[in-house]
N, C-alpha and C positions, 0 to 999 in steps of 0.2 A: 800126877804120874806122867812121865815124861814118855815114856814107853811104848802111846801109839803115836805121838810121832816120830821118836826116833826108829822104829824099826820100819816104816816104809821109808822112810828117807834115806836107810841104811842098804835096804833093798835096791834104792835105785841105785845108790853108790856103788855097790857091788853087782847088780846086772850091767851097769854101764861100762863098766871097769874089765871084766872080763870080755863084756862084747868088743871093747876096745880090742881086747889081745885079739881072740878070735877075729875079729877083723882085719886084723896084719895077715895073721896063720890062715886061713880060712880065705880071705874072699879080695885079697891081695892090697891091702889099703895100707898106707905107708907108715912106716916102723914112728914116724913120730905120733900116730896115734896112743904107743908103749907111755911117751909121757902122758898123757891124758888120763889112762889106764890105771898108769900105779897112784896119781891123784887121787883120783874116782876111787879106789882101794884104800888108799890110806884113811882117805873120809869116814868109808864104810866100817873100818876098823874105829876108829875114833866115835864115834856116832852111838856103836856097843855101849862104848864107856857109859854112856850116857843112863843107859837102862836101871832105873834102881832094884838089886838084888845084889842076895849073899854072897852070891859064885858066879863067877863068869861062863861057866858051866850050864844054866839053869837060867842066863840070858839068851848064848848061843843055841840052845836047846828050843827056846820057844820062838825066837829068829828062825827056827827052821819052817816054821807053817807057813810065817808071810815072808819068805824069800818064796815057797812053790808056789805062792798065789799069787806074788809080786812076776814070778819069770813068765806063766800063762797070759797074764798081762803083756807084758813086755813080749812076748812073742805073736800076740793077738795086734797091737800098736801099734809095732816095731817092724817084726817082721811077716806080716799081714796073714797068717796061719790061726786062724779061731780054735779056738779050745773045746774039745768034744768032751760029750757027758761024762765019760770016762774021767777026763780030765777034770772037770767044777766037781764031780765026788771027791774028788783025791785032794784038791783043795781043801774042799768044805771040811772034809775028815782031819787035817792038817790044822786048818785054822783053829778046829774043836780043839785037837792035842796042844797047840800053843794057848790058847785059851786057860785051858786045865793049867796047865806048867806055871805060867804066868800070874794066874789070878790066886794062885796059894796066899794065906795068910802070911805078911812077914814075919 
């Protein structure tokens, strides 16, 4: 099962990728970071593919748990802001539901 490596690798592609935008919009860093971005995006797109299941639907769906534990990360790393309890519950609970989505019989 290709599945837990594609969806942290996907995760970074698509936190990088937006951080890129956001970092033009937001924090004044120059428009050719844009290309870097839609790379970093197109990867992340690509990277799905990857994922063995029926529906792309019910890849995207269990992508959703470790994209939120992947950005907490990413924000703890990145932009030096630790993640409160609040936050690792909301995870934990996320990673459960990807989990669940994920581990169904094919």
């Amino acid at each position: 099962m290709i599945a837990p490596l594609a969806y942290p690798a996907a995760a970074l592609a698509e936190i990088g990728g937006c951080f890129a935008v956001w970092s033009v919009l937001r924090l004044g860093a120059s428009p050719w970071w844009l290309a870097a971005g839609m790379g970093s995006l197109a990867l992340f797109a690509w990277l799905l593919t990857l994922v063995e299941t029926e529906a792309a639907g019910r890849a995207f769906a269990a992508y959703g748990g470790v994209y939120i534990a992947a950005s907490l990360g990413w924000m703890w790393a990145v932009e030096g802001v630790a993640p409160d309890g609040r936050d690792l519950a909301g995870a934990v609970l996320c990673l459960i539901g990807a989990g669940v989505i994920l581990l169904r019989p094919l």
